[in-house]
N, C-alpha and C positions, 0 to 999 in steps of 0.2 A: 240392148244392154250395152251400157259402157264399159270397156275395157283397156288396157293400161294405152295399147295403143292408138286409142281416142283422145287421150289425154297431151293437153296442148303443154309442150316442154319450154323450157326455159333460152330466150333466144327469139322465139317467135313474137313477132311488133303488137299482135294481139293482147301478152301478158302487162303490155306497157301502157297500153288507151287507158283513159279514163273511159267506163261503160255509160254508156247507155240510160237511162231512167225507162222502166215499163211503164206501160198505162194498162186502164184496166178497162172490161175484162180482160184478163189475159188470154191471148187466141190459143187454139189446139196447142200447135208447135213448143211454145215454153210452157204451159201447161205439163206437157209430154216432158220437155226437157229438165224441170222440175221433179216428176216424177222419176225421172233414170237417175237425176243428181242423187237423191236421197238414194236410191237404189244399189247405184253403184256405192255408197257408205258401207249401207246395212250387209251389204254379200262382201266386201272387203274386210267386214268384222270379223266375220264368218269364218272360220277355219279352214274346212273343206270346201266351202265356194271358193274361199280364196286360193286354195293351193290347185282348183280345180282350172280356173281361168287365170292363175300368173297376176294377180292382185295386189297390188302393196295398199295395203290400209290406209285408208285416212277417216280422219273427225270431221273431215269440212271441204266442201269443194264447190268452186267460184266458178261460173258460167264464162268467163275469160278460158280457163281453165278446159273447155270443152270446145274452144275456138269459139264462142258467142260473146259479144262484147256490149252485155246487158246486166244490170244492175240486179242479179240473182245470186245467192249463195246456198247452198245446204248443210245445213251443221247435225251430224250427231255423234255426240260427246259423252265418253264414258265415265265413270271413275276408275278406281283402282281394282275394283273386283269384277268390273267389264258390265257393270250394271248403266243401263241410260240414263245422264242425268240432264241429259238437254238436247232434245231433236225438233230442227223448226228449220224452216227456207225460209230465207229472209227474201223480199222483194224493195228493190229503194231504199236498203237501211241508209241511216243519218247516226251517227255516233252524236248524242243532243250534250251528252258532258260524259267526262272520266276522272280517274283520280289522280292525283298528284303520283302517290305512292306506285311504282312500277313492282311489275313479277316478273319473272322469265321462268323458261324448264332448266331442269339441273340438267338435261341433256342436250340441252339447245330445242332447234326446230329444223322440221324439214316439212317437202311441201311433194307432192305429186306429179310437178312440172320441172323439179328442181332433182336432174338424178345423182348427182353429187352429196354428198357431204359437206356441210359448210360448218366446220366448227366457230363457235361463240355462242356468247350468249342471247336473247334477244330480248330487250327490255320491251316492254310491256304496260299502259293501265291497269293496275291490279282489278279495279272494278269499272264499269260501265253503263251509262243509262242509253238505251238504243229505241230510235222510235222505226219502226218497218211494216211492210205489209204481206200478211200471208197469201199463198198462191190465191185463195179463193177471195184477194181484197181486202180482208181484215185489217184495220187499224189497229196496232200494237204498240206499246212503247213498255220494255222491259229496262229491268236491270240487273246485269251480271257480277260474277268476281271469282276470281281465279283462272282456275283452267278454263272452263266455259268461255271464262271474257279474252282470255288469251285467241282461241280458237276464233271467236267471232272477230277477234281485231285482226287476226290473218286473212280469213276469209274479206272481210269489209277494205284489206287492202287491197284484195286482187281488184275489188273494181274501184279501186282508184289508178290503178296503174303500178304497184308499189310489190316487192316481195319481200321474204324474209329476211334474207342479208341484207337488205338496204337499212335494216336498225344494228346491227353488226358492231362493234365499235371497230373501227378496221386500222386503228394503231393498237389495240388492246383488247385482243376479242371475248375475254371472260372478265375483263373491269367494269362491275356495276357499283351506281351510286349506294352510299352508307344503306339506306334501308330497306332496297328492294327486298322482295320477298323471292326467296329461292321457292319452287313445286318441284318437290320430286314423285 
């Protein structure tokens, strides 16, 4: 099981590589590490799992993020009434197009490796088409928008190398352009 203390912080040369690309099949090991990614989400949702093992929530967590510097993520994303509205591991995502139009959260963002606070906003592709492969292979190519696509552009940047504050505007941390779309 993954625990906060597994989780690779901010500072370490890992969170900066570009990852990896998998091939398939995928062997045991990220098979397994797939499995805990997702895993460690779902008991972080979780109330009393979380307050039982010292958990801070997240929607999404990038295999940089676990010290492995391979092109894995796993996203599960709620709405507002904590219902699932998009749980997938992405393997080799490719962002194939997105939208002009940017989002961000009215609260900012924060990341798992990141234990600070960094206020601002973080602008965003309001929507996204993503081609990827699930752990067992699958050829996939979706398309997001909103919160979902917010999440999946976080996670898609850990294995570029890239974190949250790096979209920051860092002379003017809450100035977006005319039409983003605020989420709250």
């Amino acid at each position: 099981m993954i625990l906060m203390k597994d989780i690779t912080r901010d500072g370490n040369p890992v969170l900066r590589k570009v990852a990896k690309p998998l091939t398939f099949p995928l062997n045991e090991h990220y098979q397994n590490l797939a499995k805990e990614m997702m895993e460690y989400l779902v008991n972080s949702q979780d109330p009393k799992i979380a307050e039982k093992h010292q958990l801070r929530a997240g929607v999404g967590l990038a295999a940089p993020q676990v010290g492995e510097s391979v092109q894995m993520a796993s996203l599960l994303v709620p709405n507002d009434k904590g219902d699932i509205v998009f749980k997938e591991t992405f393997v080799n995502p490719e962002i194939l197009s997105e939208s002009v139009r940017q989002a961000c959260l009215s609260e900012g963002e924060g990341c798992l490796s990141v234990d600070k606070v960094i206020d601002g906003y973080v602008p965003r592709p309001d929507k996204l088409k993503i081609h990827y492969y699930t752990v067992a292979g699958e050829e996939k190519t979706i398309r997001l928008k909103d919160y979902p696509a917010i999440v999946a552009s976080h996670e898609i940047e850990h294995l570029r190398g890239h974190l949250f504050y790096d979209r920051i505007n860092k002379q003017d941390p809450f100035k977006l352009a005319e039409d983003t779309i605020v989420i709250y």
